[in-house]
C-alpha positions as CSV (number, residue, x, y, z in Angstrom):
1,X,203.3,63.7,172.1
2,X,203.9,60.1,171.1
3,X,201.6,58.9,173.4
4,X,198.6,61.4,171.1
5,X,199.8,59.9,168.0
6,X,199.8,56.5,169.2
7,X,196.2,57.1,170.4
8,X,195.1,58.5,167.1
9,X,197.2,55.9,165.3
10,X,195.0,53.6,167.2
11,X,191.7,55.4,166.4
12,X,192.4,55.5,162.6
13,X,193.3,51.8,162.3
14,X,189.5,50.5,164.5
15,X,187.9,53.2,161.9
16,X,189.6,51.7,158.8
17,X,188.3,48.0,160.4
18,X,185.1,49.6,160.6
19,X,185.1,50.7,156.9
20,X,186.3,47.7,155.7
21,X,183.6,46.0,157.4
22,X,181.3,48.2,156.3
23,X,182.3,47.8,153.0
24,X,181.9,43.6,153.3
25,X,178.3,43.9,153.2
26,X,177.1,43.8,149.5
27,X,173.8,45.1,148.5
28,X,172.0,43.8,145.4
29,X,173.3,46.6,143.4
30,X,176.7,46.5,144.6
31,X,176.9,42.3,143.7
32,X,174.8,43.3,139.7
33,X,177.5,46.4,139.7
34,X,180.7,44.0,140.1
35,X,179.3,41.4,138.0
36,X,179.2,43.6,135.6
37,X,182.4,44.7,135.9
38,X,184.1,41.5,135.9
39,X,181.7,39.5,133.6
40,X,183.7,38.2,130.5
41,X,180.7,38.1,128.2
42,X,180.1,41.9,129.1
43,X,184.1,42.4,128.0
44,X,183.5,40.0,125.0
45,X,180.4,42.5,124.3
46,X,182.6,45.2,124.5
47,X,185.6,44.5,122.5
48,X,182.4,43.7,119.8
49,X,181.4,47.3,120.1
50,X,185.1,48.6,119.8
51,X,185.1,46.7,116.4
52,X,181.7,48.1,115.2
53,X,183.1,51.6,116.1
54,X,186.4,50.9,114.3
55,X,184.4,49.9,111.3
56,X,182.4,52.9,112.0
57,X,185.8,55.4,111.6
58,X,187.1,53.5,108.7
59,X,183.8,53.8,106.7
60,X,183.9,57.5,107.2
61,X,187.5,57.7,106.7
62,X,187.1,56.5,103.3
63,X,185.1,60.0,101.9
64,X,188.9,61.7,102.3
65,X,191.5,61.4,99.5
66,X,194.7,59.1,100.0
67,X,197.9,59.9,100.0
68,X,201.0,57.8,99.2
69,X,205.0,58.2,98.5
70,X,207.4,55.4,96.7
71,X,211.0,55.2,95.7
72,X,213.1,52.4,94.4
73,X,216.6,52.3,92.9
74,X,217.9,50.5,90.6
75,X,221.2,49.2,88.8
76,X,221.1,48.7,84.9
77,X,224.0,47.2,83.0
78,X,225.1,46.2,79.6
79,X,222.8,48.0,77.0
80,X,220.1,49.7,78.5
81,X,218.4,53.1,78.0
82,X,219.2,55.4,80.1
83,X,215.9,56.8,81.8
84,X,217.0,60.3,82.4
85,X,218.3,60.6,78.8
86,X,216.1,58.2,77.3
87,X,218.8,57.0,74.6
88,X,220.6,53.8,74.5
89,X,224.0,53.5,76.2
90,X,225.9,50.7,76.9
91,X,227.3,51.8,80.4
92,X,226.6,50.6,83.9
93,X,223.6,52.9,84.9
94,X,222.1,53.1,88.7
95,X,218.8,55.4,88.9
96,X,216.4,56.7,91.8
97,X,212.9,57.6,91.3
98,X,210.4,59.2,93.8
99,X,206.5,59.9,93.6
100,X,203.8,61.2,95.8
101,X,200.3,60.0,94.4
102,X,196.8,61.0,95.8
103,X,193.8,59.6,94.9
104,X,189.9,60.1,95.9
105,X,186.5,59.1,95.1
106,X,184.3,61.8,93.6
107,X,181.1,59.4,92.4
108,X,180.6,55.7,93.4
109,X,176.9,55.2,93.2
110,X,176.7,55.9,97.1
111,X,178.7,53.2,98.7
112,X,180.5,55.4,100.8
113,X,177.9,57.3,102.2
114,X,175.5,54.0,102.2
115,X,178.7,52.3,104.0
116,X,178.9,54.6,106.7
117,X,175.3,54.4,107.7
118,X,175.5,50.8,107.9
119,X,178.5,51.2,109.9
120,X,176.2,53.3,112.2
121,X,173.6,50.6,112.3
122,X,176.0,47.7,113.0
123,X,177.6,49.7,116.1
124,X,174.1,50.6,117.6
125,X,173.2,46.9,117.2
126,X,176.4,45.9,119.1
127,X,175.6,48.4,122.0
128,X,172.0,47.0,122.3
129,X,173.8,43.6,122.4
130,X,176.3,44.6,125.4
131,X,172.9,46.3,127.1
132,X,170.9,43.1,126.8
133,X,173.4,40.9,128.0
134,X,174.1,43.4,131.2
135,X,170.3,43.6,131.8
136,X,170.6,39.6,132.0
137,X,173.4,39.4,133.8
138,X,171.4,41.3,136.4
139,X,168.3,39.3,136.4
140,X,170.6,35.8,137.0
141,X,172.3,37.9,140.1
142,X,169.0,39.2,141.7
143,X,168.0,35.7,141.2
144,X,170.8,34.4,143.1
145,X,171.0,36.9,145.6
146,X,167.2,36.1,146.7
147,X,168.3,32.7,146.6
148,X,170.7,33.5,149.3
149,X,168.3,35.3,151.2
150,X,165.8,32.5,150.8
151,X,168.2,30.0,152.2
152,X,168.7,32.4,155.1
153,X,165.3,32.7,155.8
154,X,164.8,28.8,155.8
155,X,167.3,28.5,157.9
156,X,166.4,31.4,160.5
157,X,163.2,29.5,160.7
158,X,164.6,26.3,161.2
159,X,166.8,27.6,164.2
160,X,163.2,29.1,165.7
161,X,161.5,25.6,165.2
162,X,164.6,24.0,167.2
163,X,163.6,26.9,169.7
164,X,160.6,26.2,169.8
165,X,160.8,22.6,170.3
166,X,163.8,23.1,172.9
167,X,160.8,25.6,174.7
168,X,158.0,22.6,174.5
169,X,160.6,19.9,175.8
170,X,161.5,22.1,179.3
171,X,157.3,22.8,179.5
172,X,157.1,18.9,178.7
173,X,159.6,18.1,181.5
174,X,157.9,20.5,184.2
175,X,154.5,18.9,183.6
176,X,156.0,14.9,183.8
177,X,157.7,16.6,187.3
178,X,154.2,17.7,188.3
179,X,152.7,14.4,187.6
180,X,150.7,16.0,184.5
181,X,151.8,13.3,182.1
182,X,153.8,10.7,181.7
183,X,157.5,10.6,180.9
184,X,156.4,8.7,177.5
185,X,155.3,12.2,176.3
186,X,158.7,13.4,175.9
187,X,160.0,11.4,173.6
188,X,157.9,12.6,170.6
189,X,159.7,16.1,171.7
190,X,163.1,14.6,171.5
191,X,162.5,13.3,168.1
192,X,161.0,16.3,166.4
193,X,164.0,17.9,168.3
194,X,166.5,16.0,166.2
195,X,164.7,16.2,162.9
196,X,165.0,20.4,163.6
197,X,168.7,19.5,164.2
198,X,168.9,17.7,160.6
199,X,167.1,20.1,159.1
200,X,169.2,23.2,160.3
201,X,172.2,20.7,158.6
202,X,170.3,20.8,155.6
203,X,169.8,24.7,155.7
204,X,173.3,25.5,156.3
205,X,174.2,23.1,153.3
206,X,171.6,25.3,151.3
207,X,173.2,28.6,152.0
208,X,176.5,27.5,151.3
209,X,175.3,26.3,147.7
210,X,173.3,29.6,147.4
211,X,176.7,31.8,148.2
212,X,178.4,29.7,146.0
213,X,176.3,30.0,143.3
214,X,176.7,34.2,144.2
215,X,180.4,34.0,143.9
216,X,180.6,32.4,140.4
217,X,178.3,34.5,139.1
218,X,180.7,37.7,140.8
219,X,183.7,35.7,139.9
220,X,184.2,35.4,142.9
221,X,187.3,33.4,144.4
222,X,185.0,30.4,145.9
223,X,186.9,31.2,149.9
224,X,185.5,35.0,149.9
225,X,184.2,36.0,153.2
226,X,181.2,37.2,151.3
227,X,178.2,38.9,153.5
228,X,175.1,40.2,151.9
229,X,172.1,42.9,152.7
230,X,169.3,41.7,154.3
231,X,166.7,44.4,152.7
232,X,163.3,44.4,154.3
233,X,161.1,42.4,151.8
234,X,158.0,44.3,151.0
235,X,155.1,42.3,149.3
236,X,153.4,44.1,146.6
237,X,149.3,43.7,147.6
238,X,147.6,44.2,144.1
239,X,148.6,42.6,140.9
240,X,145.9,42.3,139.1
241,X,146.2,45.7,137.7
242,X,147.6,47.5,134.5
243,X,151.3,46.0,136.3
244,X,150.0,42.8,135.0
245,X,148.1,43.5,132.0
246,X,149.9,41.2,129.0
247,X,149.2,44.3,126.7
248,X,151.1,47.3,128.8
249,X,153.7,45.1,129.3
250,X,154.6,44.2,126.1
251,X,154.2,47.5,124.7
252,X,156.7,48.4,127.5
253,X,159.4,45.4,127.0
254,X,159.1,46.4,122.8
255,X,160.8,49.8,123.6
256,X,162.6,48.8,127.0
257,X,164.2,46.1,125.9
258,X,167.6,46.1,124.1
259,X,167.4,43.3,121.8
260,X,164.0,44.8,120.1
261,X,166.4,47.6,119.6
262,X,169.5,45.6,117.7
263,X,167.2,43.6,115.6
264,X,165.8,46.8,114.1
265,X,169.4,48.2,113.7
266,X,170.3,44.6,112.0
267,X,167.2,45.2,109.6
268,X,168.1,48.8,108.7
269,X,171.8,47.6,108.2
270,X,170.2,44.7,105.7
271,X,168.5,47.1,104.2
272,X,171.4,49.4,103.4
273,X,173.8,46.3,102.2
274,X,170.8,46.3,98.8
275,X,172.0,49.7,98.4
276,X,176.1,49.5,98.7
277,X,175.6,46.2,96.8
278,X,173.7,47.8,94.3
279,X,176.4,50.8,93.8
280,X,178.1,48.4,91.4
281,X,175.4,49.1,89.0
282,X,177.1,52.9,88.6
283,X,180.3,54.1,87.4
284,X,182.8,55.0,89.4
285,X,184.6,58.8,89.0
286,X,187.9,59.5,91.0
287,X,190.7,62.5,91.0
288,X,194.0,61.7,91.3
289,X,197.0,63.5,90.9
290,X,201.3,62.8,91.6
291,X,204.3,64.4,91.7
292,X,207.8,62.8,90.6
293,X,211.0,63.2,90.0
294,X,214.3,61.0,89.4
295,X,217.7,60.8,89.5
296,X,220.6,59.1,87.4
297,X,224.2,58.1,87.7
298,X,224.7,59.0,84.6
299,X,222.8,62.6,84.4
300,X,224.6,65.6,83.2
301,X,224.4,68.9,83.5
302,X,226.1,72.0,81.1
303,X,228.9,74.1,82.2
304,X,230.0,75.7,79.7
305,X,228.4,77.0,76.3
306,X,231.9,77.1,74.6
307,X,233.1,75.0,74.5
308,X,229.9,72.9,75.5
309,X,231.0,70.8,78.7
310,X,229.2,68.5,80.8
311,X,229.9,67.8,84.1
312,X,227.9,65.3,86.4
313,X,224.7,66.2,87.6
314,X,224.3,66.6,91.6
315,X,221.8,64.0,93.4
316,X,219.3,67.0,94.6
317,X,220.3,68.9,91.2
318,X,218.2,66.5,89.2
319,X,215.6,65.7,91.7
320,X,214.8,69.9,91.2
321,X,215.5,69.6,88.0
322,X,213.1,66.2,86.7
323,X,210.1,67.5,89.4
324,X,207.0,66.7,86.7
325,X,203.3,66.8,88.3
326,X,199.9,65.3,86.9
327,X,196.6,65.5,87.6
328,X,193.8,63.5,86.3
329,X,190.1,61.9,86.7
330,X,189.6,57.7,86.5
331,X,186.2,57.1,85.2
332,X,185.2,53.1,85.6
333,X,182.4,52.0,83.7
334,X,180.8,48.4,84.9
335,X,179.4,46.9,81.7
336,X,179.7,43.3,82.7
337,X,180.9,41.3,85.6
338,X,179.7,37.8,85.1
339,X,176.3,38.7,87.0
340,X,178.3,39.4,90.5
341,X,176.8,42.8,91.2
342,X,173.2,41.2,90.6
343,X,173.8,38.3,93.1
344,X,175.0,40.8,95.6
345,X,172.0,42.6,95.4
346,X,169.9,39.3,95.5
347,X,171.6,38.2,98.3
348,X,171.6,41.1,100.1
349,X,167.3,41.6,99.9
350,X,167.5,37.9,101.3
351,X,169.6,39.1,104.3
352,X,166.5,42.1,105.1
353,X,164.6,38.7,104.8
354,X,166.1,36.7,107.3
355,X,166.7,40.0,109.4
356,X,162.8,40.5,109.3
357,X,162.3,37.2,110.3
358,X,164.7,37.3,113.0
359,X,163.1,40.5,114.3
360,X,159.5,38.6,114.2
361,X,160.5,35.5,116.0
362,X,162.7,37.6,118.7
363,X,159.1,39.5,119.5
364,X,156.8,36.7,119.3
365,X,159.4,34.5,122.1
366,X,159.4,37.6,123.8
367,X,155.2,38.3,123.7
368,X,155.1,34.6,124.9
369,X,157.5,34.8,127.9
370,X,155.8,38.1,129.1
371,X,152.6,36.0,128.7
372,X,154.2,33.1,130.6
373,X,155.8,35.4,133.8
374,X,152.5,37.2,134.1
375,X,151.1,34.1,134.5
376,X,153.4,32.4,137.1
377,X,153.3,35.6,138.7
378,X,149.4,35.9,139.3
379,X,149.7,32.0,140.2
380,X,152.7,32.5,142.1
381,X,150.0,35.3,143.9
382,X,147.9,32.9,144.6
383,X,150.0,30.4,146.2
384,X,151.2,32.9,148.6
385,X,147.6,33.9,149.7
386,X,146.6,30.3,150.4
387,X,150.0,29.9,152.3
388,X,149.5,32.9,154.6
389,X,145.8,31.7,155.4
390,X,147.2,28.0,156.1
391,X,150.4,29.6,157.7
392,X,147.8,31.7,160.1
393,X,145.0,28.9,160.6
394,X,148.1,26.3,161.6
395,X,149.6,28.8,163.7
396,X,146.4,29.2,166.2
397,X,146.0,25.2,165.6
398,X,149.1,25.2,167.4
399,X,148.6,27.7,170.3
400,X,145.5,26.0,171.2
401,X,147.1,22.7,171.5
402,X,150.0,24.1,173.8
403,X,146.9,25.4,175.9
404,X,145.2,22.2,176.1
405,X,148.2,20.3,176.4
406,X,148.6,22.6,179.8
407,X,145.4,22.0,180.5
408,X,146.0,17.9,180.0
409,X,142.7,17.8,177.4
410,X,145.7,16.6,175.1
411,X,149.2,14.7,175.0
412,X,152.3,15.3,173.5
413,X,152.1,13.6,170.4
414,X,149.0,16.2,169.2
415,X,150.9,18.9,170.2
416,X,153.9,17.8,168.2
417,X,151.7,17.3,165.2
418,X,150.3,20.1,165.8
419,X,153.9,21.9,165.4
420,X,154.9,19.9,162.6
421,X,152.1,21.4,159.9
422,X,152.9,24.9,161.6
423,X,156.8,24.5,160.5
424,X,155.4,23.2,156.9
425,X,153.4,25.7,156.5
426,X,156.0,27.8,157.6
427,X,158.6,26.7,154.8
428,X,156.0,26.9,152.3
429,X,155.3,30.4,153.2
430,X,158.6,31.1,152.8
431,X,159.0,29.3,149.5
432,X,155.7,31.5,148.4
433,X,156.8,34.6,149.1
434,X,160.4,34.6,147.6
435,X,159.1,32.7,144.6
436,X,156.3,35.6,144.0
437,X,158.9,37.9,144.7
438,X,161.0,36.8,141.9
439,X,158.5,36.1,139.3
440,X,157.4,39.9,140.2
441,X,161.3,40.9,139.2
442,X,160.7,38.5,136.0
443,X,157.6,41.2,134.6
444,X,159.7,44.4,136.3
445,X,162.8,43.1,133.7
446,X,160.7,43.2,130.9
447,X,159.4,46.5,131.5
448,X,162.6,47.6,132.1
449,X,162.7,48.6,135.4
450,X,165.8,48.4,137.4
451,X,166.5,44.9,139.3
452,X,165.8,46.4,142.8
453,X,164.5,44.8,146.6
């Protein structure tokens, strides 16, 4: 029996090693979903939108009536009036009052109504803010994460050139045996050889820096074992559609994006601050009403008609028996208030102003960056067409040097240059591809569209 539950103990720890492993490889979504999660601007953005919702409640809060209680006590001595009896005595009185007061607005020109719908406004702006700044927070992680796989790439191909030049040394060595060519011929191999050993140290170096740069933007602790996804990068062929027309684009980003949003919830917020400024212009009605009561040290109360006695008054006695209730409406009439209610409003139409303006220069940066990514994009396009057909062109450059060379129609050297513009144009397919690939994610953001490989 022990000997089964050691056996499944076994099992159950190699499967939880399994899962964790598993869960070590982070895809693009998993890093944008934890950078999220642990971004501090995102929890800056959100204790902003816990405000605006606070301000929200309190706004509405306002349409329903107060209510407040009081009490004080106090000690009166030498001649005073007493303010149960209201008459003069010249005794050492102590007295307790106690009121409950309500009060609420029944007219105020529409600042509590206009208040609230600002209130609105403002807290739909500050959720459009925390939006925005988790869409960027996503485009600066793809970025980096194709970084990473970039540098991965470069370095995969510079551990195939070493290969490769490791391959061409033994066919090198065979020939000299054979009497082909001379032993000079090698050493062109061993020194392409050691520049593919540098630049695999330079690689390395580059993915380090481009996990790096991964983890601070994670938060990362800088020593995380941290392993990636290596998706399957597909090429999108044509780009010279509606994808990359400047108009659908930009008629896209105008409702996608979540800034466009906020600044036309900042100008409708403007726009009610010229109404709650302006409610000053109007009177304001309120209904109030209290209850109260007091108590004396010196209150009396009749025991007996006859002879009339008076005997001291109990504490609750003359709480019951002062209980006195009122109930009114306040009517405040603005007739001048050194011009501060007109300034208000003024300033308030310049805020719409300067929100308009805002508004207009947010969509014209934005018309000219979609401009400028569609632009790098179709360049970036290009780039990667003329490094495939260089790439390809180089490639059988290369293959029919290795057959000459076996063939002795030429030495070492040509075949060795012959490999070097193969690697370059390697590397600068490379650097083509990711760098279309990204400026593709640039116009994909602005539409909106997920952050996806």
């Amino acid at each position: 029996m022990r000997y089964k539950q050691s056996i499944l103990s076994l099992f159950l720890f190699f499967l939880s090693m399994l899962t964790t492993q598993a869960q070590d490889i982070w895809s693009l979504e998993k890093c944008v979903s934890y950078a999220m999660q642990n971004s501090l601007n995102i929890k800056q953005s959100q204790v902003s939108v816990a405000q605006a919702e606070l301000g929200e409640d309190a706004s509405k809060y306002a349409r329903l009536p107060n209510l407040n209680a009081s009490s004080n006590y106090g000690y009166q001595f030498g001649r005073t009036i007493d303010p149960v009896t209201n008459s003069f005595v010249d005794l050492n009185v102590g007295s307790n009052t106690w009121s409950l007061n309500s009060n609420v607005v029944v007219f105020n020109g529409g600042r509590i109504n206009n208040t609230i719908k600002q209130s609105e406004f403002d807290t739909q702006a500050a959720r459009s803010d925390m939006q925005q700044m988790q869409n960027d927070i996503a485009l600066n992680v793809a970025n980096a994460y194709l970084n990473v796989l970039f540098s991965e790439e470069r370095l995969t191909n510079a551990k195939r050139q070493l290969a490769l030049s490791e391959a061409q040394l033994e066919q090198t060595n065979r020939l000299i045996q054979a009497g082909s060519i001379p032993e000079n011929d090698k050493y062109d191999i061993l020194a392409n050889i050691a520049q593919n050993d540098q630049a695999i140290v330079v690689q390395q170096n580059n993915v380090e820096l481009a996990f790096l740069n991964l983890k601070q933007l994670l938060q990362l602790d800088p020593n995380t074992d941290l392993k990636i996804e290596r998706p399957e990068i597909n090429i999108p062929e044509n780009t010279e559609t509606d994808v990359l027309a400047l108009n659908t684009v930009y008629a896209t980003a105008l409702n996608s994006q979540p800034f466009v949003r906020a600044d036309e919830m900042r100008l409708r917020s403007a726009e009610t601050g010229v109404d709650i400024a302006s409610a000053n212009f109007y009177p304001q009605l309120s209904l109030f009403g209290s209850v109260d009561t007091r108590f004396s040290t010196e209150g009396r109360r009749l025991v007996s008609t006859n002879p009339i006695t008076f005997d001291d008054s109990p504490y609750f006695n003359q709480l019951e028996d002062n209980l006195g209730q009122s109930v009114g409406l306040s009517l405040r009439i603005p007739i001048y208030n050194n011009h501060t209610t007109k300034i208000n409003v003024q300033r308030a139409e310049l805020g719409i102003t300067n929100a308009q303006i805002t508004a207009e220069r947010n969509k014209q940066n934005l018309k000219v960056d979609i401009q400028n990514s569609i632009a790098n994009a179709k360049a970036a396009k290009k780039q990667l067409d003329a490094a495939q057909r260089t790439r390809d062109a180089l490639r059988i450059a290369y293959e029919n040097a290795e057959k000459r060379l076996n063939l002795g129609a030429v030495n070492t050297f040509q075949l060795t240059t012959a490999k070097n513009n193969l690697d370059n144009s390697e590397v600068d397919y490379i650097i083509a591809k990711y760098d279309y690939l990204f400026k593709l994610k640039i116009v994909d953001f602005y539409q909106g569209k997920p952050i996806t490989l």
